[in-house]
C-alpha positions as CSV (number, residue, x, y, z in Angstrom):
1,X,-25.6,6.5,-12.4
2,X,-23.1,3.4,-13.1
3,X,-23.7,0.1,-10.8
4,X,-20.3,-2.5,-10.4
5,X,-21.4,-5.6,-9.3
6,X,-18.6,-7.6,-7.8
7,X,-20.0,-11.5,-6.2
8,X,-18.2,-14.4,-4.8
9,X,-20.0,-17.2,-4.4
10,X,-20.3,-18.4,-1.6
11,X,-18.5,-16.2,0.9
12,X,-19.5,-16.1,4.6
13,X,-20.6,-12.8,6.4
14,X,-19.8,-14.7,9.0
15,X,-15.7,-15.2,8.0
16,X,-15.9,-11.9,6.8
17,X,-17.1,-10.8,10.2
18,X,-14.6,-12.7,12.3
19,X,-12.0,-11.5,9.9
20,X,-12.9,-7.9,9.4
21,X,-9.7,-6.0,11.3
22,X,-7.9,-7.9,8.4
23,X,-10.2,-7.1,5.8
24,X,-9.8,-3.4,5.2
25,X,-11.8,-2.6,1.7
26,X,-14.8,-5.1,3.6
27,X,-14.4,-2.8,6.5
28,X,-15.2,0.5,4.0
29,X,-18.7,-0.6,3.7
30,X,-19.1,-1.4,6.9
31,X,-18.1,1.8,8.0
32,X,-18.9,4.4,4.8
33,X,-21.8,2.7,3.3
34,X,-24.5,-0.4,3.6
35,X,-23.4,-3.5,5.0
36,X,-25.4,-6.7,6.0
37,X,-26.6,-10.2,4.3
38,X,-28.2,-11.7,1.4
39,X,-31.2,-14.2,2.2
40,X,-30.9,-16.9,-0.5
41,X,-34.0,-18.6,-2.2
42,X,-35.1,-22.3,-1.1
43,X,-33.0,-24.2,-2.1
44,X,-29.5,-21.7,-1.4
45,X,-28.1,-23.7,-4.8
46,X,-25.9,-21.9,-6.9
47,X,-27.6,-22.1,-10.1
48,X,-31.2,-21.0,-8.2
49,X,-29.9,-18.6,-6.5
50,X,-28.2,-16.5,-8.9
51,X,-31.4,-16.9,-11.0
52,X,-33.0,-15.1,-8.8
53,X,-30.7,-12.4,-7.8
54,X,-30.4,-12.2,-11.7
55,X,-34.2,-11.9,-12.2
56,X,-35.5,-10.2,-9.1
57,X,-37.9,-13.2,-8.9
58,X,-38.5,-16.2,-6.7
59,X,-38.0,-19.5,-8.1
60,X,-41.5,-20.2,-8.7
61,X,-41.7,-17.2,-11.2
62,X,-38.5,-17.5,-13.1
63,X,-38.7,-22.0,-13.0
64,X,-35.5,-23.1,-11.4
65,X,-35.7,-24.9,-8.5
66,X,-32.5,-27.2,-8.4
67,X,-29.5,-28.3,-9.9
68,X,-32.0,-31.3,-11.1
69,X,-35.5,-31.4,-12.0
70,X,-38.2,-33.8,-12.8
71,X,-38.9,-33.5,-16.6
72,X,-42.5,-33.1,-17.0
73,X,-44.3,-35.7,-17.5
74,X,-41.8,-38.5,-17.0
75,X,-39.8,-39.9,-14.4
76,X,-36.0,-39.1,-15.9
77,X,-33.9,-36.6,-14.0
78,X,-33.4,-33.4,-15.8
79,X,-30.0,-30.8,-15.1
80,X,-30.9,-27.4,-15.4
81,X,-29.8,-25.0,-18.0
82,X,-29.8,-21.5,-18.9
83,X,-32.2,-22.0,-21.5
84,X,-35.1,-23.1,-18.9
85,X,-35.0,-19.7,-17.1
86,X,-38.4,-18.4,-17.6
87,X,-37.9,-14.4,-17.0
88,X,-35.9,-11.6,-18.2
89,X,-32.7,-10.9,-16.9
90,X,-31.6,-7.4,-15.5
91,X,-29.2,-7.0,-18.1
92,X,-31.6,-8.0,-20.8
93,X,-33.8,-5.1,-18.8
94,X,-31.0,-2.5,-19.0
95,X,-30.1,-3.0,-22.2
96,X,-33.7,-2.3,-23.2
97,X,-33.7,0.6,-21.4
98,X,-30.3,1.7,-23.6
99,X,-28.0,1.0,-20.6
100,X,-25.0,-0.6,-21.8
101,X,-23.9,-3.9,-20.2
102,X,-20.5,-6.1,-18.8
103,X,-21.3,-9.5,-17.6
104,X,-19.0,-11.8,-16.6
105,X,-18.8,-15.4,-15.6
106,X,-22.2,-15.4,-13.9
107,X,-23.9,-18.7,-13.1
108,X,-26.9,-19.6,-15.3
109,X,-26.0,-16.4,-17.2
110,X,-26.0,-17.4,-20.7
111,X,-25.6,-15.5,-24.3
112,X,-28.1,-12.9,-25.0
113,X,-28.8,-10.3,-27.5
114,X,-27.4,-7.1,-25.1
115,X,-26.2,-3.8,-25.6
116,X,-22.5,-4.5,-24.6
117,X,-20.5,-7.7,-24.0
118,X,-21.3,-11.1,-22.1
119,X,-19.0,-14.3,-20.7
120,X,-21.7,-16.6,-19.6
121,X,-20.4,-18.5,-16.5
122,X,-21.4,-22.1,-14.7
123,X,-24.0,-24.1,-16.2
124,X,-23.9,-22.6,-19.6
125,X,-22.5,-24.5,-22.9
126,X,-20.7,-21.1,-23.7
127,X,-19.6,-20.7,-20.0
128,X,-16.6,-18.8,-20.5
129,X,-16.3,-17.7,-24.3
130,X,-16.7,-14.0,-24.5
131,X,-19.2,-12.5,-27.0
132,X,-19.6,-10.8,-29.3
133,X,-16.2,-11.7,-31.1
134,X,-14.7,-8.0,-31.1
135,X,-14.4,-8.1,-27.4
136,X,-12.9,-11.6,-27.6
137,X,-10.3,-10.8,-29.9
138,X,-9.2,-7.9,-27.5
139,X,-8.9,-10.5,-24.5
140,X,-7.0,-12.7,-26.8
141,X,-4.7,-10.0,-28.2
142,X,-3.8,-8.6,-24.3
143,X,-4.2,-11.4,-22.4
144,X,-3.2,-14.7,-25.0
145,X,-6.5,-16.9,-24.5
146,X,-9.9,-17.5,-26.3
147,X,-11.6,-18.1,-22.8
148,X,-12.1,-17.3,-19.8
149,X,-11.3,-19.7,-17.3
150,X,-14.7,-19.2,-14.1
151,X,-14.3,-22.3,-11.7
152,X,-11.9,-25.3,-11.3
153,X,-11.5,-28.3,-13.4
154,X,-13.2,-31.3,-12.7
155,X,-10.3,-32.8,-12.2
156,X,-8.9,-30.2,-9.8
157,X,-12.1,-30.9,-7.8
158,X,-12.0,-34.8,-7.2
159,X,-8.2,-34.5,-6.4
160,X,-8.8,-32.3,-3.8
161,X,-8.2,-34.7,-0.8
162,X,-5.2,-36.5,-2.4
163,X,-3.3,-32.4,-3.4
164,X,-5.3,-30.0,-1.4
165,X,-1.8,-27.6,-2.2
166,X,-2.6,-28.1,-5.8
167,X,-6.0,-27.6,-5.4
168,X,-5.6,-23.5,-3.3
169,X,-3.1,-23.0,-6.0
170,X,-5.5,-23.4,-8.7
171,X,-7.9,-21.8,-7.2
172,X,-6.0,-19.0,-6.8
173,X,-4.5,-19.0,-10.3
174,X,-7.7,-18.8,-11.5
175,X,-9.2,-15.7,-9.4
176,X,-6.4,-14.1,-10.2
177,X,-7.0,-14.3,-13.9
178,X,-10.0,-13.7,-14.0
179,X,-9.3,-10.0,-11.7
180,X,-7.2,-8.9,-14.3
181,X,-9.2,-9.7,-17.3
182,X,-12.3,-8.0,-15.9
183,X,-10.0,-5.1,-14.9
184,X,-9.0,-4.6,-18.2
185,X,-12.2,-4.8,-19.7
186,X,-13.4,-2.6,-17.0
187,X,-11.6,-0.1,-18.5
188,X,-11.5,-0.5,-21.4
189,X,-15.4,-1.1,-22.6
190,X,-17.7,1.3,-22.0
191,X,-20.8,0.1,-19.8
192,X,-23.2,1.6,-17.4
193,X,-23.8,-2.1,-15.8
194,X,-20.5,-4.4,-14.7
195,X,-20.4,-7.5,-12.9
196,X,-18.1,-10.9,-12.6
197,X,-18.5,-13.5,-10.3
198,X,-15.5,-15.2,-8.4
199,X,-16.2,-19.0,-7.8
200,X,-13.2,-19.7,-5.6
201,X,-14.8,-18.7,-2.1
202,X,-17.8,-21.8,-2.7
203,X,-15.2,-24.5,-3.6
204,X,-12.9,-23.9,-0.7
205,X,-15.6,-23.7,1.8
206,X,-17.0,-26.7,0.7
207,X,-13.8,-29.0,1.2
208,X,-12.3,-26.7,4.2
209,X,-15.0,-25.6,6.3
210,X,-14.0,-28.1,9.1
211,X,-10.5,-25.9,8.8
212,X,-12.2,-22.7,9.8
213,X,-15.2,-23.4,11.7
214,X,-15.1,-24.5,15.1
215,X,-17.9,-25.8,15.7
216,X,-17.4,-28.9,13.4
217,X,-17.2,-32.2,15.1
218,X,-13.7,-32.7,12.9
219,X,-12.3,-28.8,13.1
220,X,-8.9,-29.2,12.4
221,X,-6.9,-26.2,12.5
222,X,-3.9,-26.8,9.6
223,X,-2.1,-24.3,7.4
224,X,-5.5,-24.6,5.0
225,X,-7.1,-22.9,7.9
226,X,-4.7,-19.7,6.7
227,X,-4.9,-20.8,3.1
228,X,-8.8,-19.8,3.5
229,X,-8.4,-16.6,5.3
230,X,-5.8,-15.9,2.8
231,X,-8.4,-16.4,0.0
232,X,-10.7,-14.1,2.0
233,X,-7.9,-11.5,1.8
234,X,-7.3,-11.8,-1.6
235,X,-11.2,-11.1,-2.4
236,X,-11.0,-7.9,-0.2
237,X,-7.5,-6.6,-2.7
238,X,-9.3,-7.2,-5.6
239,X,-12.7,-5.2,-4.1
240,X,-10.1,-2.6,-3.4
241,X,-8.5,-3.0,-7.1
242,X,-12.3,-2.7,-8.4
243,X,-13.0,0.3,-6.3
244,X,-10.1,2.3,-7.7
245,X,-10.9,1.8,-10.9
246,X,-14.5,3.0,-11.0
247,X,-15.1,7.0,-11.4
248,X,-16.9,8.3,-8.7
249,X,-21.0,8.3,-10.2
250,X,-20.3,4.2,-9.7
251,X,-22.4,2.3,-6.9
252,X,-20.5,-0.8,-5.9
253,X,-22.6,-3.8,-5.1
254,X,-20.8,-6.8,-3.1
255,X,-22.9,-9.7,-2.7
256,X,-23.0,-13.5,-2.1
257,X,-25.4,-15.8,-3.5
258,X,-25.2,-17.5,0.1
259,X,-23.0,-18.7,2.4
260,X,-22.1,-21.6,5.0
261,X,-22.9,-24.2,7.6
262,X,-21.0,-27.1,8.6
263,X,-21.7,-30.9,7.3
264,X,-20.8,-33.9,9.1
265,X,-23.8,-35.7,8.3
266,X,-26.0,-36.9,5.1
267,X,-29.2,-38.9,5.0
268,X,-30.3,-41.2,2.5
269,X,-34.0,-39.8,2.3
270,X,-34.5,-42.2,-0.4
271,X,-34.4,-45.7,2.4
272,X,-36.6,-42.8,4.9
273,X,-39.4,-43.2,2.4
274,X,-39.1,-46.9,1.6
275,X,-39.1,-47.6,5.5
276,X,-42.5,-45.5,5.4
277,X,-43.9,-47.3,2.3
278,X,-43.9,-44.6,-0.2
279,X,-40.8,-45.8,-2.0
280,X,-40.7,-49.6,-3.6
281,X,-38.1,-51.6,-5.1
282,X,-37.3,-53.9,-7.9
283,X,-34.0,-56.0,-8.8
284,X,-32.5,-53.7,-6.4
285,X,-33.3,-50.5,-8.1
286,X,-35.7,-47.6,-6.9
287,X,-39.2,-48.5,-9.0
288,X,-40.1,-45.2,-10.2
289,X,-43.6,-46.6,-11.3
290,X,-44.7,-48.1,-8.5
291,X,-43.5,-45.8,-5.7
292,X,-45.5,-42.7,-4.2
293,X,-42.8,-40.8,-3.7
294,X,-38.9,-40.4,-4.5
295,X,-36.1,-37.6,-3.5
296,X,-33.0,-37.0,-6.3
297,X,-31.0,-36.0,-3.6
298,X,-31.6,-32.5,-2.5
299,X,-34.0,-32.7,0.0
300,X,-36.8,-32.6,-2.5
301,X,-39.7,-35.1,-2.4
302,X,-41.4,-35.8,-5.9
303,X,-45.0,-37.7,-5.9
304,X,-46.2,-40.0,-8.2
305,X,-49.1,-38.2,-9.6
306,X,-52.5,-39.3,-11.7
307,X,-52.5,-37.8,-15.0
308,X,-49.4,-36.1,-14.3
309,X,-46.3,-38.5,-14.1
310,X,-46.8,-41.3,-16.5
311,X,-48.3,-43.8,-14.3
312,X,-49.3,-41.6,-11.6
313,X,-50.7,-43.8,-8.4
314,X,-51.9,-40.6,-6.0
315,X,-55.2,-38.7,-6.8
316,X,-55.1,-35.1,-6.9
317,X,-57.1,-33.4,-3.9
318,X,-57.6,-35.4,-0.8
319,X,-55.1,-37.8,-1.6
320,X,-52.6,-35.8,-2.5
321,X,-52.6,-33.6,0.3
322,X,-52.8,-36.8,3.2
323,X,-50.1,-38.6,1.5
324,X,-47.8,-34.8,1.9
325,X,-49.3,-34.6,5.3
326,X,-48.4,-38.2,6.2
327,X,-44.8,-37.7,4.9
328,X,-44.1,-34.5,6.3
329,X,-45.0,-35.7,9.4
330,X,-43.3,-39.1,9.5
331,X,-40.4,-37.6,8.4
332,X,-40.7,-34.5,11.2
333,X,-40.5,-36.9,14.3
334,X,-37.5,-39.1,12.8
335,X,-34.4,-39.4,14.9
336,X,-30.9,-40.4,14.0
337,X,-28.9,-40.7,16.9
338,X,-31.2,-39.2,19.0
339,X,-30.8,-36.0,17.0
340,X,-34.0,-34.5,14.4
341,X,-31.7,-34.2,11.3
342,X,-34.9,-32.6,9.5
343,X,-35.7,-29.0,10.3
344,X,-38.9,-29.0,9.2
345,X,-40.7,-30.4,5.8
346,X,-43.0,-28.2,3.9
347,X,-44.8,-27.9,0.9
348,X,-44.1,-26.0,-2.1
349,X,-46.9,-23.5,-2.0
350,X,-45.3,-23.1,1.7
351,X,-42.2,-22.0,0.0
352,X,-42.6,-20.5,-3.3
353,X,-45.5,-18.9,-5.5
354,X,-46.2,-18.1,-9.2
355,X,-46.5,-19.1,-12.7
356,X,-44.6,-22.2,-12.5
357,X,-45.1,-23.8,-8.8
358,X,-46.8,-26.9,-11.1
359,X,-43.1,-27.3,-11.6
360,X,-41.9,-27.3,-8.2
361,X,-41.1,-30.6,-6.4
362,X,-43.9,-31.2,-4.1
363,X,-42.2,-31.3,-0.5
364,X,-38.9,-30.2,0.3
365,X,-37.1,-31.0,3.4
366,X,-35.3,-28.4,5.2
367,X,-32.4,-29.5,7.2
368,X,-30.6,-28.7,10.6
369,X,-27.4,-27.6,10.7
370,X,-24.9,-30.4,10.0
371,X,-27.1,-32.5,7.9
372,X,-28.1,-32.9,4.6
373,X,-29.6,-34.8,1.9
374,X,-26.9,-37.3,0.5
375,X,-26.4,-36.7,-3.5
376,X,-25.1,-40.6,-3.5
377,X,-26.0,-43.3,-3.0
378,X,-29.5,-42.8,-4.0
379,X,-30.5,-45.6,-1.7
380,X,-28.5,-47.9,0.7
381,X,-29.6,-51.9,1.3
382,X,-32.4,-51.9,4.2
383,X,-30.9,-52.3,7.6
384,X,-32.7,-53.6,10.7
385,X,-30.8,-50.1,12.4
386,X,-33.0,-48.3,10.2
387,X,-29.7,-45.9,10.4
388,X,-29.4,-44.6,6.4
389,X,-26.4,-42.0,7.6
390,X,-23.1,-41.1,5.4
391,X,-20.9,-40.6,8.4
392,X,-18.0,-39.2,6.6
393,X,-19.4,-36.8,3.3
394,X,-17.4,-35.4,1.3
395,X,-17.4,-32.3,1.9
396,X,-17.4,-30.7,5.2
397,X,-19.0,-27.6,4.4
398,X,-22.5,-27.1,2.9
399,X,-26.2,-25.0,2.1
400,X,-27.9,-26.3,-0.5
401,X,-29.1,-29.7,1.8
402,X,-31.7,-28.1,1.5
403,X,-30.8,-25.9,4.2
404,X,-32.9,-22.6,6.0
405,X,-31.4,-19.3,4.1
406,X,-31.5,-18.3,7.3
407,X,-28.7,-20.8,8.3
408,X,-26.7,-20.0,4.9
409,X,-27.1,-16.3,4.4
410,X,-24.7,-14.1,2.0
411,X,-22.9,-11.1,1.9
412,X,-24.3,-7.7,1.1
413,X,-22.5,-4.6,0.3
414,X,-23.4,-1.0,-1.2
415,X,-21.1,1.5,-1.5
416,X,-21.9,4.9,-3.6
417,X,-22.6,8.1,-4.1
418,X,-24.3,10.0,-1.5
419,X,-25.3,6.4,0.6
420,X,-25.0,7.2,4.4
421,X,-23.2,4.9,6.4
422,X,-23.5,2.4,9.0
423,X,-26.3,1.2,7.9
424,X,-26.9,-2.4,8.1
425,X,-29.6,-4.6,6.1
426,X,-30.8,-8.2,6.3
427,X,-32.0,-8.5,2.5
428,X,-34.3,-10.9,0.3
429,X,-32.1,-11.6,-2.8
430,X,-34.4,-11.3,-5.4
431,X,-34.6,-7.6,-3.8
432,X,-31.2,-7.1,-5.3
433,X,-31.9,-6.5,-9.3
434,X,-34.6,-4.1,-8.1
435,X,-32.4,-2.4,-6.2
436,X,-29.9,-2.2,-8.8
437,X,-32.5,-0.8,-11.3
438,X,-33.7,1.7,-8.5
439,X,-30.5,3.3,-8.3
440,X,-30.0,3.7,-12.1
441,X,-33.5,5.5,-12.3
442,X,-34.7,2.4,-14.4
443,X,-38.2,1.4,-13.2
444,X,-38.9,-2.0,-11.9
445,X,-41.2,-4.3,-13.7
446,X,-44.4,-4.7,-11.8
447,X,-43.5,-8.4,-12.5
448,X,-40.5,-8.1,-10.3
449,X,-40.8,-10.1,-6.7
450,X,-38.3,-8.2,-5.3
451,X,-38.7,-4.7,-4.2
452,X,-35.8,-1.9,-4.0
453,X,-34.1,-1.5,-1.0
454,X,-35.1,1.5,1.4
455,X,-31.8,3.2,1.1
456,X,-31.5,6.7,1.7
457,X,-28.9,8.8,-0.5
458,X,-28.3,12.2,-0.1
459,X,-28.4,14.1,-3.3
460,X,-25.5,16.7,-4.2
């Protein structure tokens, strides 16, 4: 059996439920095969989360657990990579295996030594250049380029409030490129495993969410509001395209690495800690050295540990686990507005497990719906308010604040042979690789997290 993977990231069962009558292909699974959501990993980041879709593993097994990390054994700030994923990917399993594999513009996908072709995607240094070369001379020889264009430009991006129209077009322009190149190669490699990823759906929500969601304090209705459905539309012709052009022993996956919530709030955590004492300054900077404890902007909470950061001030043991206690619960009772912008705080062994939870940031705050951790600044001048609020963020949509995957979930859709219909599942996302390898009669690594959904087919 063949599996055709086809994720935006991003997209909203929740806009794709509101917009289903419009949404024909969507409506397929729905109606002829398995239809439901994606639960996202803690943090629902990008780069986490299609890590662990990618390795069937939750972050503390396969080591990423944000868009930045603390470097061990220092203080500096590290971005993530490809390179620090810690696990086999499921194409690195299939090929193995002999299963020949497409992938295409995947986040923290990355080159690999594979049976078939890769286009690593966001967060790699080759993100977009196809290898090996013979399938990159057939792009450039149909299609005129050397690369594959995945996500927006930078500059796009920060001129999104000044040309929004510029901005949809782009967006657009792009998705549609990248549809017909993966078409093409679709067809014209052979593979057993195929999927691209489509960035579009994440960017718009994140600057247009207050178009389509009526709930936000600054909903605005506009012609983005149709701009966004139309997206959404587009995503459901180029399922259909996809579907088409599969033969009929293909299962056809559509998934999300999460989805949605609205934002019309951040919080400085950083001025929440100093106000507590764990956090101390000098010359008007954070002091790394002589604070307890720090956030980089995520809702994550690092410590300053003996014999672990350079000049650690906590003791392991008892100390360690009052001064989490203390914080969690300081931070638990606070009030902004009179509203509890903090969901709950927790500790990492309350969130992940594995071989590289010494990793993990110690605490991580979970936040309500409409909050989230503010990126920047990293700490505003104490106030007598004690009101550390970005009232007007950037974006108005968000899910990686941290938020609950509950709040944020994804899309989920299997279509296939013999798969009975209707059925509807609320699944883990490291359960997706699993599944993938269960219904290509590959086994699963007993290393796996994830296990393969129960889905009944009915065999010819």
């Amino acid at each position: 059996m063949k599996v055709l993977v086809l994720g935006f990231d991003g997209a909203s069962p929740k806009l794709i439920d509101r917009w289903i009558e419009d949404l024909p292909t969507f409506r397929i699974f729905k109606e002829q095969g398995i239809y439901g959501q994606t639960i996202p990993p803690v943090p629902a980041q990008t780069p986490v989360a299609w890590t662990t879709f990618m390795t069937g593993k939750n972050p503390g097994n396969h080591g990423i657990f944000s868009f930045a990390m603390r470097k061990r054994g220092t203080y500096e700030r590290e971005i993530i990579s490809p390179g620090m994923v810690k696990s086999k990917t499921l194409w690195r399993i299939l090929s193995e295996t002999g299963r020949r594999v497409g992938v295409i513009n995947v986040p923290m996908s990355d080159v690999e030594k594979v049976r078939g072709f890769i286009t690593p995607g966001f967060l790699s240094r080759s993100e977009g250049i196809p290898h090996p070369n013979s399938v990159r001379k057939k792009i450039k020889q149909r299609f005129g380029v050397d690369k594959l264009i995945g996500d927006v430009e930078i500059e796009t991006l920060e001129r999104v409030e000044s040309d929004p129209d510029l901005f949809f077009e782009r967006v657009n322009q792009i998705t549609d490129e990248m549809a017909d190149i993966s078409l093409y190669l679709l067809r014209e490699e052979k593979w057993d495993f195929f999927i691209v990823v489509f960035m579009g759906t994440d960017r718009i929500h994140h600057f247009f969410w207050k178009n389509i969601d009526k709930t936000h304090p600054r909903y605005e209705e506009s012609k983005y509001s149709k701009l966004v459905k139309d997206f959404y539309i587009k995503a459901d012709k180029i399922v259909n395209r996809f579907l088409n052009s599969v033969e009929e022993d293909t299962f056809v996956v559509c998934i999300s690495d999460h989805g949605f919530c609205p934002i019309h709030k951040e919080v400085v955590v950083n001025n929440y800690l100093e106000e507590l004492g764990f956090l101390k300054m000098r010359n008007g900077k954070i002091d790394l050295e002589r604070s307890q404890a720090v956030s980089y902007g995520y809702g994550d909470i690092w410590l300053n540990v003996k014999g672990r950061e350079p000049t650690g001030l906590i003791e392991l043991g008892r100390e360690y686990e009052a001064v989490r206690k203390e914080i969690a619960n300081e931070l638990n009772e606070t009030q902004i507005d009179g509203q509890r912008p903090f969901k709950d705080v927790k500790r990492r062994e309350d969130v992940w497990w594995g071989n590289y939870l010494s990793e993990a940031p110690d605490l991580t705050i979970f936040f309500n719906v409409g909050w989230q951790a503010a990126r920047r600044p990293e700490i505003m001048k104490k106030d007598e308010s004690r009101r550390y609020v970005n009232d007007a963020p950037r974006w108005s949509g968000g899910h990686d604040g941290t938020h609950d995957p509950i709040d944020v979930p994804g899309i989920l859709g299997i279509l296939g042979p013999g798969i009975q219909g209707g059925k509807r599942f609320m699944a883990q996302l490291w359960d997706i690789a699993p599944t993938i390898l269960s219904l290509m009669n590959v086994p699963v690594p007993d290393d796996m997290d994830g296990k393969p959904l129960p889905i009944r087919i009915r065999r010819a």
